[in-house]
N, C-alpha and C positions, 0 to 999 in steps of 0.2 A: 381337413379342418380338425379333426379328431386328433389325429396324431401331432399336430404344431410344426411339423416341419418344413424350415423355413426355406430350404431349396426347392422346396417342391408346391410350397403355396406361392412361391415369389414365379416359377417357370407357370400358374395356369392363369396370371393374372396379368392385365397392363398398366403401366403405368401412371395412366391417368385413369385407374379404380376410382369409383364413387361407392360407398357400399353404405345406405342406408338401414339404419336399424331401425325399429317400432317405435322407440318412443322419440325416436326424430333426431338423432345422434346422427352426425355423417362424419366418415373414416375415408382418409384418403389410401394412397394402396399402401404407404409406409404404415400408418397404424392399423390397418386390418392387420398385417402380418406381424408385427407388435401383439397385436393383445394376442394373438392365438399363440405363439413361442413361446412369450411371458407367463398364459395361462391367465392373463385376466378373465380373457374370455374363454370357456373351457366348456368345451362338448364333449359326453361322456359318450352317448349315444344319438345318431342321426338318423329319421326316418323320412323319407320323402315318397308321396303319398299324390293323386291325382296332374302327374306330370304332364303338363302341355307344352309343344313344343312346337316352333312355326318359324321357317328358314325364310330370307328375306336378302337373296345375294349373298355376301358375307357378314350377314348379321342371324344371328336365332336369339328369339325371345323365348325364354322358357317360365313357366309358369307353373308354382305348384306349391303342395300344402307341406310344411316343414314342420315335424314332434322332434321333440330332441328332451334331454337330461343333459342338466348343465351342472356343473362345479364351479363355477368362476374363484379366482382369485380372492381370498375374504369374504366372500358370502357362502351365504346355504345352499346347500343343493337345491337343485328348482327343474324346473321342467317348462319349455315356450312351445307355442302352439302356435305356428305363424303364416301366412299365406305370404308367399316371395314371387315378384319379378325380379328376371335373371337376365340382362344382355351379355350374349359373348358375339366376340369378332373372331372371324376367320383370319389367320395370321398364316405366314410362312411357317411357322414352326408348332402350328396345329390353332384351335378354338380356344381364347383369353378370355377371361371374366374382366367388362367392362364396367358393369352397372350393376347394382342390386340393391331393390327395396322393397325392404318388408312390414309387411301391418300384422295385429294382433288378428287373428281370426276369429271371424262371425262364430258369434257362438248360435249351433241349429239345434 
């Protein structure tokens, strides 16, 4: 995600991505990979932080708290603080990002 590159975010994901953002935005798998090549959306730094992970046949849910520093395309630098579920599927040619939706995180 950090680096935009579009062969290699198009080989970890399926087709039919759904990639939920916070404020209720859905991307299908062509504009997820859009905004990250283009730099709209632009992560400088990724931290992922209390990772849960639970296999389920060829499905894992993964769960966990996402910091990151952001540049996006014409706005200011910013920084999201997000709590993400994650579906990947087991595929022939390794583990795909299905699903992903994220909320702003509880503030404790």
């Amino acid at each position: 995600m950090i680096s935009g590159n579009k062969t290699v975010l198009e080989s970890l994901i399926l087709p039919e991505l759904t990639y939920g953002h916070s404020g209720g935005h859905i991307d299908d798998a062509k504009e997820f990979v859009e905004k990250l090549v283009s730099k709209k959306s632009n992560f400088l730094t990724i931290e992922n932080t209390n990772q849960n992970i639970q296999i389920v046949d060829k499905t894992a849910i993964v769960r966990n708290h996402l910091y990151a520093q952001t540049a996006d395309l014409g706005k200011e630098p910013g920084e999201v603080s997000l709590d993400i579920l994650y579906v990947w599927q087991k595929t022939k040619s390794g583990w795909k990002l299905l699903a992903r939706q994220a909320v702003k995180a509880e503030k404790k």
